[in-house]
Backbone as CSV, one residue per row, in Angstrom:
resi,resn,N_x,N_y,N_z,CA_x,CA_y,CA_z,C_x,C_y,C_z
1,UNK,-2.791,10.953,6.228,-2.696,9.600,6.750,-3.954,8.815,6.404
2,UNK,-3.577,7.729,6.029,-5.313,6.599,6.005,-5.077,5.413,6.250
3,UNK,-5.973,4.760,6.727,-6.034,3.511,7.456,-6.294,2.199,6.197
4,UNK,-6.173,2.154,5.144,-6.322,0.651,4.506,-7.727,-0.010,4.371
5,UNK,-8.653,1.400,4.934,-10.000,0.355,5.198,-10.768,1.462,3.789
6,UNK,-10.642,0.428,2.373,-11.286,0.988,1.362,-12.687,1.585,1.476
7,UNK,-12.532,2.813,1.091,-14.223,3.571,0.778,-14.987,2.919,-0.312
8,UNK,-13.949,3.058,-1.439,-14.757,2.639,-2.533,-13.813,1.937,-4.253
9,UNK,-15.024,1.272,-4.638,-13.667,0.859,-6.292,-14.121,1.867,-6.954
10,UNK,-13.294,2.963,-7.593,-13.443,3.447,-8.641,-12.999,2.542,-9.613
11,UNK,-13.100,3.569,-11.050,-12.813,2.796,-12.194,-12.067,3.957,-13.213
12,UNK,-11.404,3.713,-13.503,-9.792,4.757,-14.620,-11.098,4.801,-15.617
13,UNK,-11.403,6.304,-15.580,-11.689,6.495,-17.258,-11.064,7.115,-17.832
14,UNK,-9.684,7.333,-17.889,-8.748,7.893,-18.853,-7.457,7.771,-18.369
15,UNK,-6.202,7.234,-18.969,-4.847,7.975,-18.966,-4.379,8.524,-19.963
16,UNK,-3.359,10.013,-19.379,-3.060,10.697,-20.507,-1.812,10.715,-20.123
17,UNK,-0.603,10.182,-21.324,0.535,10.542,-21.167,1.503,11.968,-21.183
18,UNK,2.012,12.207,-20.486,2.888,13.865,-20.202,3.750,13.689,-20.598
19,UNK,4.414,15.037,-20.771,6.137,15.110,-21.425,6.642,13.801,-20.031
20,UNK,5.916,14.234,-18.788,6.855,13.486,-17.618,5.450,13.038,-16.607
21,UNK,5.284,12.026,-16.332,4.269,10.959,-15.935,3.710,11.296,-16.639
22,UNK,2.236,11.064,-16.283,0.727,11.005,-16.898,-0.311,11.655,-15.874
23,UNK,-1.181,11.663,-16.692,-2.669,12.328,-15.643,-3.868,11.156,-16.009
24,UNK,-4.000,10.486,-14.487,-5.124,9.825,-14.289,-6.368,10.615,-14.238
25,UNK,-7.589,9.925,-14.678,-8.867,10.124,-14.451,-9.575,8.886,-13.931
26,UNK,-10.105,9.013,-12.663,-10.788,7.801,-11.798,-12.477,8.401,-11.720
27,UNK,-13.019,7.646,-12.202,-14.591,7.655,-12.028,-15.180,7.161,-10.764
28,UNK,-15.750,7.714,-10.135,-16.520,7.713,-8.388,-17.548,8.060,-7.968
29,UNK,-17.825,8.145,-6.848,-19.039,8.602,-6.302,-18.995,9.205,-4.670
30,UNK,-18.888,7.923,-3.790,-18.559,8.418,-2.749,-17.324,9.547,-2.103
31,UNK,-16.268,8.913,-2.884,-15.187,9.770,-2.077,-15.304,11.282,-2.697
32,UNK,-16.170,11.523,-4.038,-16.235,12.752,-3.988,-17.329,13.627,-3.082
33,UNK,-18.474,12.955,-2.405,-19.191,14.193,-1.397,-18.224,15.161,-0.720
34,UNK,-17.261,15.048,0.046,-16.282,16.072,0.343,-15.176,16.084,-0.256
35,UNK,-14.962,15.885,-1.221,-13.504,16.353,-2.006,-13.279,17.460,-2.535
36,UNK,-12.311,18.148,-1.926,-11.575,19.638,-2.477,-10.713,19.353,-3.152
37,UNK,-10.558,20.566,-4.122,-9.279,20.704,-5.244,-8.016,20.767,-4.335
38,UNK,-6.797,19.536,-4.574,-5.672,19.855,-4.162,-5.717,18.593,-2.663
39,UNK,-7.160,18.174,-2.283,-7.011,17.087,-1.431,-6.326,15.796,-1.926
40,UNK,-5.915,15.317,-0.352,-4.777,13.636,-0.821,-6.358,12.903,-0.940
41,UNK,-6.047,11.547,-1.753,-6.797,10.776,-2.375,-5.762,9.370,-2.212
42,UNK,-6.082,8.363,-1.865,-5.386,7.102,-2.208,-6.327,6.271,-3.204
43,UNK,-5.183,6.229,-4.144,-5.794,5.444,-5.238,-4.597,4.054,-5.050
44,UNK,-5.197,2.828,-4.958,-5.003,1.531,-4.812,-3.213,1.706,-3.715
45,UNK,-3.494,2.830,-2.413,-2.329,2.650,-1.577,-1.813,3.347,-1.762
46,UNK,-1.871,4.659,-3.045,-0.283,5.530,-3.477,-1.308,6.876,-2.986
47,UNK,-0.500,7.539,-2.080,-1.106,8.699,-1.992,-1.078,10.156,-3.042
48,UNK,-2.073,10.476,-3.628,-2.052,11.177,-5.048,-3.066,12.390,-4.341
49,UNK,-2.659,13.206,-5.514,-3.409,14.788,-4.931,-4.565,14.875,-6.074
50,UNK,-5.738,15.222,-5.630,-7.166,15.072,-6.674,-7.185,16.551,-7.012
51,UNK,-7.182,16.948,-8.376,-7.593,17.938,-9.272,-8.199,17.697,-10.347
52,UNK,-8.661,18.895,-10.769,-10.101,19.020,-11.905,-11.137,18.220,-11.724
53,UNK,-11.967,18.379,-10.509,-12.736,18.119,-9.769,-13.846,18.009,-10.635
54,UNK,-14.881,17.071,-10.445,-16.010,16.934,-11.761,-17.204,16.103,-10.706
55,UNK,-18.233,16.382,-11.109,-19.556,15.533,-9.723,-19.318,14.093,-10.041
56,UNK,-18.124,13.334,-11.116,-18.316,11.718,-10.407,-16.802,11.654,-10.802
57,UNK,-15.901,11.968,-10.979,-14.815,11.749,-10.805,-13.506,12.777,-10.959
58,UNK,-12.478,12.649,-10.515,-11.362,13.695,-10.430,-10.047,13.185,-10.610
59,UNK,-9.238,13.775,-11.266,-8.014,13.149,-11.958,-6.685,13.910,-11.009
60,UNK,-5.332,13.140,-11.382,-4.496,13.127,-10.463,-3.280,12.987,-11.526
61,UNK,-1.992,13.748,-10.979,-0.978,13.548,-11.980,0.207,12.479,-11.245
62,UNK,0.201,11.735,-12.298,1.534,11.225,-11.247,3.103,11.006,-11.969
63,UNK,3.454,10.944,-11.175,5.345,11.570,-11.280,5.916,10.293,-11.698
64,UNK,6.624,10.640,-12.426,7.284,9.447,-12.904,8.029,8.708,-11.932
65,UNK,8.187,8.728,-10.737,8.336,7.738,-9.573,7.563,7.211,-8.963
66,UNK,6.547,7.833,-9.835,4.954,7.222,-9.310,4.911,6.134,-9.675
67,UNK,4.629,6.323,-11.060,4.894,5.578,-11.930,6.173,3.982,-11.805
68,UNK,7.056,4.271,-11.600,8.125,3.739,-11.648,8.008,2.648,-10.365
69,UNK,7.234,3.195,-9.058,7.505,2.255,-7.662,6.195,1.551,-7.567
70,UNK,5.072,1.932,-8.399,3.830,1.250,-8.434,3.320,0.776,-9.402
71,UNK,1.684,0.099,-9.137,1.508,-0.302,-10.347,0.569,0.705,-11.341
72,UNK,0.698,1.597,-10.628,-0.196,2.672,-11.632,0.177,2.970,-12.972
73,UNK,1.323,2.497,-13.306,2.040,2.603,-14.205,1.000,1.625,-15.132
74,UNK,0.496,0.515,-14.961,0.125,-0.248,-15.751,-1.628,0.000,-15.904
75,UNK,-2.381,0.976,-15.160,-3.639,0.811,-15.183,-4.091,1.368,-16.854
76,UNK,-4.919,0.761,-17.548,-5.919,1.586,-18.515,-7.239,1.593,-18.251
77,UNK,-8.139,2.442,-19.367,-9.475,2.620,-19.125,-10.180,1.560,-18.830
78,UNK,-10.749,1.120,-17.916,-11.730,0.132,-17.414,-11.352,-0.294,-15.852
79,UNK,-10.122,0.010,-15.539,-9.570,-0.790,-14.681,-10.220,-0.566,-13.421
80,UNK,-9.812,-1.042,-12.632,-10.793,-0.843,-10.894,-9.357,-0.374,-9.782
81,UNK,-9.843,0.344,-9.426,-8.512,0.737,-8.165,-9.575,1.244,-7.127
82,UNK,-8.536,0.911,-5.823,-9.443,1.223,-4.503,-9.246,2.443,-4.232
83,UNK,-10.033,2.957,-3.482,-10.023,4.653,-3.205,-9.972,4.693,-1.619
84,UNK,-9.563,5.268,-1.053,-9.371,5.834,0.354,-9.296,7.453,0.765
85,UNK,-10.300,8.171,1.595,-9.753,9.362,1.788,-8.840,9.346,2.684
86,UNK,-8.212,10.299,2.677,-7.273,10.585,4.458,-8.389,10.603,6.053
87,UNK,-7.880,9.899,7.088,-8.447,9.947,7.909,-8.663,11.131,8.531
88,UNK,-9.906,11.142,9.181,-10.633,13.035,9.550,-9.886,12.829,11.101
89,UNK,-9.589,14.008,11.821,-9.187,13.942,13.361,-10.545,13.117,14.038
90,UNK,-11.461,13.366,13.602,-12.421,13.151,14.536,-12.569,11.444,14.181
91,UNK,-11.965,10.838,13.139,-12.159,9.140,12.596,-11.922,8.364,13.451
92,UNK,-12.259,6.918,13.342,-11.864,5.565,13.991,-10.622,5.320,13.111
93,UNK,-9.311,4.932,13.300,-8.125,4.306,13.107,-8.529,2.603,12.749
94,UNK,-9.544,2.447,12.446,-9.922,0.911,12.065,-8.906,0.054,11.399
95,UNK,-8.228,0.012,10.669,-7.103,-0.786,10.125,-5.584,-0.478,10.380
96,UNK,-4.592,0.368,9.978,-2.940,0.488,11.038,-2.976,1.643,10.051
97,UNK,-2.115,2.359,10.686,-1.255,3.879,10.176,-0.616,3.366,8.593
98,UNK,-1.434,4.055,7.567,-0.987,3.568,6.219,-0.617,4.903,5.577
99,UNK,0.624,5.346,5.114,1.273,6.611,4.150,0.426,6.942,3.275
100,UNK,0.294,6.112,2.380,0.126,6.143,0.797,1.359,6.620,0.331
101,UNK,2.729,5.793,0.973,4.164,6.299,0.616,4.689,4.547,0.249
102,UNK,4.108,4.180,-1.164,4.684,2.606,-1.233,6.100,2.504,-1.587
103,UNK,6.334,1.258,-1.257,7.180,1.328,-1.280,8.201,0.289,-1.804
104,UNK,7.367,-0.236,-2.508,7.666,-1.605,-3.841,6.253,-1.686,-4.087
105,UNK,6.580,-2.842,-5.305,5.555,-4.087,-5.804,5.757,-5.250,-5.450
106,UNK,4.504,-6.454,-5.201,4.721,-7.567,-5.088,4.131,-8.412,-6.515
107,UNK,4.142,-9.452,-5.853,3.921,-10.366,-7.701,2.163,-10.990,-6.946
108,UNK,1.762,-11.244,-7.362,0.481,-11.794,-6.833,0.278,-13.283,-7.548
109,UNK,0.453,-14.351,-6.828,0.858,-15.609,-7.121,-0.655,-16.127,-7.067
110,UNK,-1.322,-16.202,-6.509,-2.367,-16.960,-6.118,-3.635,-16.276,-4.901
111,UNK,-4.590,-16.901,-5.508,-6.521,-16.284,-4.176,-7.350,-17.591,-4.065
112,UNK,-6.973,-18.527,-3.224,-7.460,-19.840,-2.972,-8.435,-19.899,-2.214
113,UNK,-9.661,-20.418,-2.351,-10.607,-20.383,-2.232,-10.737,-21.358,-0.470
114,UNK,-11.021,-20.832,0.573,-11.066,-21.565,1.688,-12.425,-22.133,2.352
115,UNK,-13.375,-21.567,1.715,-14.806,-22.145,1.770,-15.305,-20.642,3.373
116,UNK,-16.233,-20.672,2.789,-17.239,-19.592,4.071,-17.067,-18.101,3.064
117,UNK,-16.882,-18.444,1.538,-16.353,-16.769,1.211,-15.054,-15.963,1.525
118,UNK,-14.261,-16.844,2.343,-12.730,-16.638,3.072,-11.824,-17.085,1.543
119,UNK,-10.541,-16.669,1.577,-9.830,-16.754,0.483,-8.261,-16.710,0.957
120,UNK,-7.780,-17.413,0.724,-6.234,-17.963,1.077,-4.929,-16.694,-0.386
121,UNK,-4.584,-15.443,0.092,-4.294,-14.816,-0.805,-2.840,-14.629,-0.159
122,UNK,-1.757,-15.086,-1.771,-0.337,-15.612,-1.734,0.569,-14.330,-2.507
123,UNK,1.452,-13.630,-2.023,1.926,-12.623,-2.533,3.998,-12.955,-2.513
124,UNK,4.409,-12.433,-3.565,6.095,-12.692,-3.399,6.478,-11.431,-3.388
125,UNK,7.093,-10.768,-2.545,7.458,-9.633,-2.272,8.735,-9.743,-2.858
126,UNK,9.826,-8.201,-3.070,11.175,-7.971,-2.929,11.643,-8.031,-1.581
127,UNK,12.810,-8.472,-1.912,13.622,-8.986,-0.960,14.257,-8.038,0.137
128,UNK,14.343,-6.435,-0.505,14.030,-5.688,0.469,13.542,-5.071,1.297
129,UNK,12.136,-5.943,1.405,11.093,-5.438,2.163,11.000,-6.195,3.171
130,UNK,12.040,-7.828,2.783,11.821,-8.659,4.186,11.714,-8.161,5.924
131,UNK,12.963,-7.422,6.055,13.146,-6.887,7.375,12.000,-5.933,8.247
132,UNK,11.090,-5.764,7.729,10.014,-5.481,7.532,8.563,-5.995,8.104
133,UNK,8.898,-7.190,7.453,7.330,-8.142,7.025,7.801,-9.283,8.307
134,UNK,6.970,-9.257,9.172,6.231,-10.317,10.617,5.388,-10.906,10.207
135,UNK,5.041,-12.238,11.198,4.481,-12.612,11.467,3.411,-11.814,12.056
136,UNK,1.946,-11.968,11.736,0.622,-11.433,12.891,0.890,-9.626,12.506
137,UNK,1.801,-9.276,11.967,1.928,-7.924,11.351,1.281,-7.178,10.697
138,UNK,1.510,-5.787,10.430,0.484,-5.102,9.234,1.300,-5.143,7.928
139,UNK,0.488,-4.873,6.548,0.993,-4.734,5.150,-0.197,-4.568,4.504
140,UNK,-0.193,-3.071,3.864,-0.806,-2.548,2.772,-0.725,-3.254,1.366
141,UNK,-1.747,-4.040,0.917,-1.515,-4.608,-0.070,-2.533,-3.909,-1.314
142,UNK,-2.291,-2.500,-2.041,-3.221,-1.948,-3.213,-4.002,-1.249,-2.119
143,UNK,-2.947,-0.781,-1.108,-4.201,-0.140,0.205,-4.496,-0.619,0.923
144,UNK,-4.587,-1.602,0.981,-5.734,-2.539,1.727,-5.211,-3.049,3.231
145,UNK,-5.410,-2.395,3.853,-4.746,-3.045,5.384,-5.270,-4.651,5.594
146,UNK,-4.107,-5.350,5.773,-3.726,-6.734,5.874,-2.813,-7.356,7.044
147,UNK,-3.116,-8.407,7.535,-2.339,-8.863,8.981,-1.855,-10.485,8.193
148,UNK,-0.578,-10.364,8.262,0.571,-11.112,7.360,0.014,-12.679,8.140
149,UNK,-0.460,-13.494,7.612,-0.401,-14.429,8.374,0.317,-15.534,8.180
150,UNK,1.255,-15.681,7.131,2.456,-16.722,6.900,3.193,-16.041,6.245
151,UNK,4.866,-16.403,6.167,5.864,-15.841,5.915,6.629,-16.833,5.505
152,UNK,6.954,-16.999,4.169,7.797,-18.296,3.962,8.844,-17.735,2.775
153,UNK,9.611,-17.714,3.318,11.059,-17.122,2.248,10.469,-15.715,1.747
154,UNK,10.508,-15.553,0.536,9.872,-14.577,-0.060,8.342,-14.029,-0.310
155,UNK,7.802,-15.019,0.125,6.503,-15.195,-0.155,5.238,-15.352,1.416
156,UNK,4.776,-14.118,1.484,3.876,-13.465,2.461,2.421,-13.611,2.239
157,UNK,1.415,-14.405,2.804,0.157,-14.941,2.848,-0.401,-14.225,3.634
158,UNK,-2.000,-13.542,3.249,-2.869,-13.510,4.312,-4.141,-13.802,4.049
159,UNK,-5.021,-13.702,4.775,-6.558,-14.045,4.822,-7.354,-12.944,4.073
160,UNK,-8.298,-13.106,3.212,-9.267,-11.946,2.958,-10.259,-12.838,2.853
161,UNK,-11.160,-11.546,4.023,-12.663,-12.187,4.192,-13.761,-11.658,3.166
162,UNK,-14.243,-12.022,2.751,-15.943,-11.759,2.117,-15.320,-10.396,2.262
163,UNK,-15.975,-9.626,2.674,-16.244,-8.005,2.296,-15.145,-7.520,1.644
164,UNK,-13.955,-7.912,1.943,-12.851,-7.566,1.237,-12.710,-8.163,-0.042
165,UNK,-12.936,-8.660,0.223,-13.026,-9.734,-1.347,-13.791,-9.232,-2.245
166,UNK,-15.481,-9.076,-1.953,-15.905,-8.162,-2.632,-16.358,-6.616,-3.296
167,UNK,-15.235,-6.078,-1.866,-15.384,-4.414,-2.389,-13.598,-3.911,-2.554
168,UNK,-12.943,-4.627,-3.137,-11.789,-4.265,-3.282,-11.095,-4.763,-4.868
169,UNK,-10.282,-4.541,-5.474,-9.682,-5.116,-6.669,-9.109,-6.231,-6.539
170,UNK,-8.746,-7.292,-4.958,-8.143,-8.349,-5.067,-8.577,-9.339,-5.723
171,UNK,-10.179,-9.245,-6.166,-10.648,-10.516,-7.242,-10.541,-10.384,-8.924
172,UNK,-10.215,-9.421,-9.042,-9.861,-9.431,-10.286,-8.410,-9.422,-10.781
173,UNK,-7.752,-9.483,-10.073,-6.045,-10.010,-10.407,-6.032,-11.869,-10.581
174,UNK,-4.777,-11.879,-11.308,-4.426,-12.995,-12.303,-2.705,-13.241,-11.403
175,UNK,-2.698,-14.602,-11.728,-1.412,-14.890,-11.062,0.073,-13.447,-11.995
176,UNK,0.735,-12.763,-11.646,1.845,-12.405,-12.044,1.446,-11.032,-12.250
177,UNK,0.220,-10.482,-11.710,-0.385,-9.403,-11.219,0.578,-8.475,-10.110
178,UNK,0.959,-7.356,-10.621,1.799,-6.245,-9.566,1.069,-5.831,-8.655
179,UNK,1.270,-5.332,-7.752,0.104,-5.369,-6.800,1.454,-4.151,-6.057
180,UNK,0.772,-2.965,-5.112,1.753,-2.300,-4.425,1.473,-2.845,-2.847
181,UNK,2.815,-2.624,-2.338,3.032,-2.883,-0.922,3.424,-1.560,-0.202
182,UNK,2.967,-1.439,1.118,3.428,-0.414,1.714,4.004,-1.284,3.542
183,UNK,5.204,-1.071,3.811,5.163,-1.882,5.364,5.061,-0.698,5.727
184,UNK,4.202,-1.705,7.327,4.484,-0.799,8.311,5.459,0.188,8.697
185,UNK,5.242,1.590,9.097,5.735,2.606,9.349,6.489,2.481,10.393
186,UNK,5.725,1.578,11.791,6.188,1.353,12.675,7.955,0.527,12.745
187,UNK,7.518,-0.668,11.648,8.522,-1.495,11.739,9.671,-0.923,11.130
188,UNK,9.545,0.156,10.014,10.552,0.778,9.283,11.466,1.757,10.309
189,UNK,10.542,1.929,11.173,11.439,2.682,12.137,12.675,2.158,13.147
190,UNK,11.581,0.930,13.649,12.344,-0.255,14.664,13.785,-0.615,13.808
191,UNK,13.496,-0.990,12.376,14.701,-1.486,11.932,15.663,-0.555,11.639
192,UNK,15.770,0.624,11.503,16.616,1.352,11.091,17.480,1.687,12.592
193,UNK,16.043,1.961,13.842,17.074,2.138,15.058,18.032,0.936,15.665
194,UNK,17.723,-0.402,15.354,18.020,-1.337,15.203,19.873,-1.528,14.493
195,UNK,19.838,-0.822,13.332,20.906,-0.630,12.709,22.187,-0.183,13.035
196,UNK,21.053,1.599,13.737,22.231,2.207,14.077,23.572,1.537,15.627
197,UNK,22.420,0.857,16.445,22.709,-0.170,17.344,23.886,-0.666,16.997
198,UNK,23.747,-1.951,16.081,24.557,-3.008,15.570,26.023,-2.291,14.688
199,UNK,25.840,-0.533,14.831,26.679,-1.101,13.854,27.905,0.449,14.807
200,UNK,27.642,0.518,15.767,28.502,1.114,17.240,29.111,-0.016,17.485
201,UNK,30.286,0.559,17.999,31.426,-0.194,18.572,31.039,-0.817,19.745
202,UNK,31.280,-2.217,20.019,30.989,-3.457,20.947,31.739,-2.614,21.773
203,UNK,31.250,-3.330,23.586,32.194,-2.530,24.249,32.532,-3.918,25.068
204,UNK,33.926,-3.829,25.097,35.334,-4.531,25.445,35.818,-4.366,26.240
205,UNK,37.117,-5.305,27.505,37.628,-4.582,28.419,38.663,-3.511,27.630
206,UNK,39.108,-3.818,26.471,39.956,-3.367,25.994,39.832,-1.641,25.989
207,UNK,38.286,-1.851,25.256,37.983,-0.276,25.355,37.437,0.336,26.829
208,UNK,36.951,-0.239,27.644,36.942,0.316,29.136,38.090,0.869,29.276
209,UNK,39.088,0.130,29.246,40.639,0.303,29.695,41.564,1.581,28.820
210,UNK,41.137,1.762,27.414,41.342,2.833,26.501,40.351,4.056,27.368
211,UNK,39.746,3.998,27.561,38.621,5.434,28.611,38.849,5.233,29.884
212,UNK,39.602,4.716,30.221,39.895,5.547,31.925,39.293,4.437,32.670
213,UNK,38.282,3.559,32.253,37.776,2.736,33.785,38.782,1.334,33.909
């Protein structure tokens, strides 16, 4: 499990293509002082398993659904992705319960400048993620725990302050930039029990009267 609150930017120094995905290499520092062979690693939100362990960086294979539901698919050598370890029992929960289980891409439209170092950042999600996405809500955006603060059709706004701004990859994206989303865990749950609700038989005199009362 990890909370959205980035450790650090690595930087891809290698992809290698496989008969089936590829094997990343991410260059680092911090998140390796305790990293074991076979530990989860979030690289920009997707939870990935770190092997061939090296003193500044450690590479990760990913599955061609890896591939396929994120944007890892598109990183090459130079690129910047955020790093997250899994939270320790003994951690602060500082940002919301985040998988590293995404679960689309969004389009990254716009990072408008609001004055104080604050930044007005505009995202268009799939349409199946609406049921999902609140108002005042959580959303993993490349990891990054985020509180949705406008919601207008397809298109989900929030605030990033200074520190985020500058220790994360959101300043170096370009309008039409993939970006991964993860919703809340919580809400994925609400809506599904939600479902099963709506979709039981209404109760009627008709059916009282079919059961005996």
């Amino acid at each position: 499990m990890f909370t959205g609150i980035i450790e650090e930017l690595g930087t891809v120094a290698s992809v290698d293509a496989r008969a089936a995905g590829s094997r990343l290499r991410v260059a680092c520092h911090t998140v390796m002082e305790d990293m074991r062979e076979g530990a989860s690693i979030a690289v920009n939100g997707v939870c990935l398993t770190a092997v061939d362990l090296r003193s500044d960086s450690f590479a990760a294979d990913l599955a061609p659904e890896t591939l396929r539901r994120s944007n890892l698919g598109v990183l090459r050598p130079g690129s910047r992705v955020n790093l997250e370890r899994p939270l320790s029992p003994s951690g602060r929960l500082s940002g919301h319960i985040v998988q590293g289980h995404v679960d689309g891409t969004g389009e990254f439209l716009s990072l408008d400048a609001l004055g104080g170092e604050n930044w007005w950042l505009r995202i268009r999600v799939p349409g199946e993620l609406d049921a999902f996405l609140v108002f005042k809500g959580s959303i993993a955006i490349d990891g990054i725990s985020l509180t949705i603060a406008a919601l207008e059709a397809d298109v989900l706004s929030v605030t990033i302050i200074p520190h985020t701004y500058r220790n994360t990859t959101l300043a170096g994206y370009g309008p039409g930039a993939k970006v991964n989303l993860e919703c809340d865990i919580l809400a994925k749950h609400v809506e599904k029990l939600l479902r099963k609700i709506e979709t039981k038989t209404a109760l009627t005199v008709e059916s009282l009267r079919e059961n005996g009362y």
